[in-house]
Each structure stands twice: as C-alpha cells, then as structure tokens.
C-alpha positions in Angstrom: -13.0 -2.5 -25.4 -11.4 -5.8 -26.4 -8.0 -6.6 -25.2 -5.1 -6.4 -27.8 -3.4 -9.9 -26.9 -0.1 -9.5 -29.2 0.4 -5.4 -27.9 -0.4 -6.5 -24.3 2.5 -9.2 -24.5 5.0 -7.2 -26.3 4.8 -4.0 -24.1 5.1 -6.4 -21.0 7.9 -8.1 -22.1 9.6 -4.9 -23.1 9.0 -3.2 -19.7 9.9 -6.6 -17.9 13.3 -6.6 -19.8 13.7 -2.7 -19.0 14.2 -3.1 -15.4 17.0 -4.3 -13.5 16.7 -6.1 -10.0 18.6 -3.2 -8.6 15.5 -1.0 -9.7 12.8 -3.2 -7.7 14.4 -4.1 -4.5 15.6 -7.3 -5.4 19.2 -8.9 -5.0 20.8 -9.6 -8.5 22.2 -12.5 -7.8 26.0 -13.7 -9.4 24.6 -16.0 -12.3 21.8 -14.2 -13.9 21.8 -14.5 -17.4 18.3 -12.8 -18.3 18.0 -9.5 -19.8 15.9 -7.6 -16.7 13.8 -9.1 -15.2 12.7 -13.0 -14.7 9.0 -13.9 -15.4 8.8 -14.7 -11.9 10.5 -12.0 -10.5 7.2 -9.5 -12.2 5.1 -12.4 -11.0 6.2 -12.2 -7.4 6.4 -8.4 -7.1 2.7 -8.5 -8.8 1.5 -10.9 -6.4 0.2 -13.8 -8.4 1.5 -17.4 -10.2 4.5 -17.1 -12.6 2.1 -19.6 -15.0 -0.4 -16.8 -14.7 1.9 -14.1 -15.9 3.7 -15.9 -18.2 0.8 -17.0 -19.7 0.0 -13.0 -20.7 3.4 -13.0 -22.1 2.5 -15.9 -24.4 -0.9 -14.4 -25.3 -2.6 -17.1 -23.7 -5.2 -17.4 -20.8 -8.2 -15.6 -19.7 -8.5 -11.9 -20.3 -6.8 -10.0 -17.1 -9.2 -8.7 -14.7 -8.4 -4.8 -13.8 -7.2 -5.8 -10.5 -4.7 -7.7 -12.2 -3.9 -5.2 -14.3 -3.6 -2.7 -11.4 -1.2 -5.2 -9.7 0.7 -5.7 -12.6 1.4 -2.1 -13.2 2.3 -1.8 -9.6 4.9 -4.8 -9.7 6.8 -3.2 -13.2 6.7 0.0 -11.5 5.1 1.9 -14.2 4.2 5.8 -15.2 0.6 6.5 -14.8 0.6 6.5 -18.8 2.5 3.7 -18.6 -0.4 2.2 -16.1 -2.8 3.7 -18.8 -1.5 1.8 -21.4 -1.6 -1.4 -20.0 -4.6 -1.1 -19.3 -6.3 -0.4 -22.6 -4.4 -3.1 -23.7 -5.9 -5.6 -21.6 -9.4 -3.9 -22.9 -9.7 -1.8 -19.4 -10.5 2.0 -19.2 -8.1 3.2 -17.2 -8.5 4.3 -13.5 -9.1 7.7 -12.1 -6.0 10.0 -11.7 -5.3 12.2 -8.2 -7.1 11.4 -5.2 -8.9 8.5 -6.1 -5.5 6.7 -7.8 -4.3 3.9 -5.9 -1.3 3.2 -8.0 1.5 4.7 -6.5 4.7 6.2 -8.4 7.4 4.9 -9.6 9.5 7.3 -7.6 7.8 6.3 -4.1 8.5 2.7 -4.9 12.0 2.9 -5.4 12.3 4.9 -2.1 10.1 2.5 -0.2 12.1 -0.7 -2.2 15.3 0.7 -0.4 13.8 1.2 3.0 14.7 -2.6 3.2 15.6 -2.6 7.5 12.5 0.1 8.3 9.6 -0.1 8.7 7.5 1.9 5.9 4.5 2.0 4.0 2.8 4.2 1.4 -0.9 5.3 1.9 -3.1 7.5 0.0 -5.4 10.4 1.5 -8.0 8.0 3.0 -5.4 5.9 5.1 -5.5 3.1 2.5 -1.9 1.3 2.5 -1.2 1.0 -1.2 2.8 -0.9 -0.5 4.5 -1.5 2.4 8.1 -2.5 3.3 8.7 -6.2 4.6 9.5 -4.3 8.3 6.2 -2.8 7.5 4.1 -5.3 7.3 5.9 -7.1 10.3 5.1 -4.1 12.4 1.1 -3.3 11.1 0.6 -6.5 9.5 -0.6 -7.2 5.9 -2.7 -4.0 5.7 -2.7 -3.7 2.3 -4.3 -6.7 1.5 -7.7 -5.2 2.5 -10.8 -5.1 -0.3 -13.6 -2.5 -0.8 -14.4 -0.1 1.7 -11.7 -1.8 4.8 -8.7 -0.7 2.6 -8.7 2.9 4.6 -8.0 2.6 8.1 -10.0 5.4 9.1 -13.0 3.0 7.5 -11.5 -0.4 9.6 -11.2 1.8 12.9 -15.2 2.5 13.2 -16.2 -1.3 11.9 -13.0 -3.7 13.2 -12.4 -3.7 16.8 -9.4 -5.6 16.6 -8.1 -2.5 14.1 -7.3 -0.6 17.6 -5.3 -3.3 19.0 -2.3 -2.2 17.4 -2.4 1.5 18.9 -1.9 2.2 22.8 -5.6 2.9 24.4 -4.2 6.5 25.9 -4.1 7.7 21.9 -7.3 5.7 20.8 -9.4 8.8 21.1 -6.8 11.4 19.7 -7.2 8.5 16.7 -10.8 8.7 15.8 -10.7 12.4 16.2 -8.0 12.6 13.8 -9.4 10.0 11.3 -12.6 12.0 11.4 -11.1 15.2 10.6 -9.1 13.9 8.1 -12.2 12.3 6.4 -14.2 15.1 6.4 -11.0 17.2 4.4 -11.1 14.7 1.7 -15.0 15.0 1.4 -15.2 18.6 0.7 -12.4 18.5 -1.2 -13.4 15.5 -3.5 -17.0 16.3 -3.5 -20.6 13.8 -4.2 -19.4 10.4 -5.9 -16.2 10.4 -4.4 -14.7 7.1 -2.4 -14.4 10.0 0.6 -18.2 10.1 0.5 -19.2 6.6 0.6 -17.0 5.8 3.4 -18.3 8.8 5.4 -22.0 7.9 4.3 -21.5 3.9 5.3 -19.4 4.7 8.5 -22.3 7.8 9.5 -25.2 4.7 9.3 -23.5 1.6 11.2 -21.6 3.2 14.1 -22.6 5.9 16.7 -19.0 6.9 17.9 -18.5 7.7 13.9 -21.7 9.9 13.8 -20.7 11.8 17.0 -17.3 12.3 16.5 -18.7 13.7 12.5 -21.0 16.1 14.0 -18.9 18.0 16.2 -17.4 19.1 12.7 -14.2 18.9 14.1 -11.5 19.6 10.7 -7.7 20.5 10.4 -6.3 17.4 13.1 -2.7 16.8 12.2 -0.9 13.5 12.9 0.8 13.4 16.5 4.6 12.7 15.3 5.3 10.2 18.1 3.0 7.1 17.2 2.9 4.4 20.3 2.2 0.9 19.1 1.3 -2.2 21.1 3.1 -5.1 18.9 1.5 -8.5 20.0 4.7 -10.0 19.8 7.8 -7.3 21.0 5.1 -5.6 23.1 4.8 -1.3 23.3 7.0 0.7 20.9 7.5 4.3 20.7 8.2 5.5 17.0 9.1 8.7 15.2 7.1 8.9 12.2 8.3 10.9 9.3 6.2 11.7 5.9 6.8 12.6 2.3 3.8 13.8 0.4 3.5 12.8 -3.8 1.7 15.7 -4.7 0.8 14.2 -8.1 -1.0 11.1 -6.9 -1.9 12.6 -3.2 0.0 9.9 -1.4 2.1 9.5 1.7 5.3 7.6 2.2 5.5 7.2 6.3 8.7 6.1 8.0 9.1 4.5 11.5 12.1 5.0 13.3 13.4 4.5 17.1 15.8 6.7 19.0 18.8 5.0 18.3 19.7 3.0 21.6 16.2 3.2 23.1 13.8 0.1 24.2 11.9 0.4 21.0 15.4 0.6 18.9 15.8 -3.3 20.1 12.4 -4.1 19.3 12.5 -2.6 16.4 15.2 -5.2 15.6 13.4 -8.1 16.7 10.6 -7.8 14.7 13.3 -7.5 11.8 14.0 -11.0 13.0 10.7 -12.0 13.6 9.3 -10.6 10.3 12.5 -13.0 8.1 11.5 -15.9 10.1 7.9 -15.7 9.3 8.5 -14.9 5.6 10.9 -18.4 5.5 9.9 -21.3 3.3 10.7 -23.3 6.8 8.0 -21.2 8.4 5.3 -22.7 6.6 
C-alpha cells in the first residue's frame, strides 16, 4: 500500500481546521486568527515536532510510521473510520477494532480533556493507559508512554518492581489477584493470537508469583473502589475511583477523587501544584 501524499495532506488539514481549541482541551487565546487549529497545536496534542507535522501537511518528509499515524489520529480526535482513513492514506492497513484498539474515542477524549483539575486516565481491558489527564500523570506518572508488552500494568506489575511502589503494600496482594483475574477474562474472551495471550504466556515463563497466582484459576475479581496510593512526593492518598466503560472500543475512563476536606483532598491539590511546576518551561 503506498501512501497517497496530496489526500493525506488535504484530509489533515481539513480535520485540523475542523476543530476548535475548545474541542481539545486547549485555551483559545484573545488573538487567534487561524481557522481551528495551529500546526503546532495537532503537533503538540500528537506528541511530536511541529516541522514533522507540518511537513505531512506540505507533502514532504519521510512516509509516517503507523505509530505516528496512531498518534496523529489520537491528537485530531478522530472516528475509528476517520482513524481508518488516515491510515490508508499514509499507505497503513488499519488497526484491529474492539479489544485489541488502542485508539480511544472521540467522546472519552473530550470528557477526559475537561477533567483539567482531576486526576484521570483512560485504559483499555489489559490495564494499558491509552491518555491521561495532566493531574493524571502527576499522580501515576507518565504511564502511557510505555512500549510493547509494559504498556498493561497487569504486565509491568509481574516484571517492574518499582511498578508496586505506587500502591500501599496492605493492597499489593488484593492487586496481583485482581490483575490475574482480570487477565485470564480477557484470554478466554479474546482467544489464541490475542495481545491477552502473549502477555499471559510471557508473564506464566519469567515469574513464579505470576504462574501461582494463574493456577489457582481464580476469575471474576472486581476493582476495590477505594484505591490507596503512596505518592513519592505528597506521601499516602486515599482515593475514590469512579469508571465509565466505552463499550464500542472496550475502554475505561477512571476518575480519582478525595472526600472533599480530607487529608488526601490537600494533597490532591498539591500535586496539582507540583504537576504545573514540573510541566514549566522554568522547570527544565
């Protein structure tokens, strides 16, 4: 499949020009006199160089890879056809639909975009954070800048020993129980070839605590709604965590909220603090 240079820069343009600021997360500003979006506006939300993008606007540069692609779709907020699109015109076959998608909706992101002073991410049946919020990321870290296999969670708690630092040690074992479990649903449901499979097949031949805990057959965990962290900066916080499910794509938006007034409330503030100071240009 050969990528279709001219189609690829139109229907980018078009879909850059489509959206507003207000439709991303990002301010609009008092003197903005571009139709949508800026080049580096897409470029930032797709996480890459504003040359880089522009360039694909111009129908320059090398042809995209389809992790670029991905991120690209991602960053303009498209419809899976949309995503599909793009795609072929970059001379890609598109990704798999359902479980094994990792682009998430248009509709999660402009939920998660407005979350802007809590702490949210979106994660997909195999604990693999697909977007977080900027509290997000100050609370679990960049999580989902992870490759391969160490995208899921449940794959990082079994090989990463510094995965469980976040977690208090009294829930550590509810945690691998759980991850377990919820492995094994996504193995019988998605069946031989499936990402499910080769985590569970990796994870069963490098670590014991993985092959015990997956022969007790143990299925049907549910999430504990109280999650304790241990923050290395604001220290222990006890959070409420509430989920939407995107039946479509299989994904999970999870929230993180503190009793109003409690301990954790203040932290939870902090970090907010912490987080914008960290993120500043005067930070690096």
């Amino acid at each position: 499949m050969e990528i279709d240079r001219p189609g690829l820069a139109e229907f980018l343009r078009l879909r850059r020009t489509a959206l507003q600021p207000d439709d991303v997360g990002l301010p609009r500003g008092q003197r903005r006199r571009t139709e949508g979006l800026r080049r580096e506006e897409v470029a930032e939300l797709s996480h890459m160089s504003t040359d880089y993008y522009a360039r694909l606007e111009q129908q320059r540069g090398p042809q995209p890879s389809a992790q670029m692609v991905a991120a690209i779709a991602q960053g303009l907020h498209l419809s899976l056809d949309e995503r599909d699109h793009l795609f072929r015109l970059a001379g890609h076959s598109p990704p798999p639909r359902g479980g094994e998608s990792t682009h998430v909706s248009p509709g999660m992101l402009r939920i998660l975009d407005r979350l802007h002073d809590t702490p949210a991410e979106v994660v997909s049946e195999l604990g693999e954070t697909l977007a977080q919020t900027p509290l997000g990321i100050a609370l679990t870290g960049d999580a989902a800048a992870h490759r391969g296999l160490e995208r899921s969670l449940a794959y990082r708690w079994f090989t990463d020993p510094d995965a469980r630092l976040l977690y208090a040690p009294a829930d550590r074992a509810f945690l691998t129980r759980l991850w377990v479990s919820g492995l094994r649903d996504v193995v019988s449901r998605r069946g031989p070839g499936s990402r499910a499979v080769r985590i569970a097949d990796d994870l069963y031949e490098r670590s014991a605590e993985f092959r015990t805990a997956w022969d007790a057959h143990e299925i049907g965990l549910r999430p504990r709604p109280v999650k304790h962290f241990v923050h290395p900066q604001v220290g222990a916080l006890e959070l409420t965590c509430q989920t939407l499910l995107d039946p479509d794509e299989g994904h999970f938006l999870l929230v993180y909220t503190a009793v109003p007034g409690s301990e954790s409330h203040d932290k939870l503030r902090l970090l907010s603090v912490i987080g914008a100071e960290s993120r500043s240009p005067a930070a690096f």
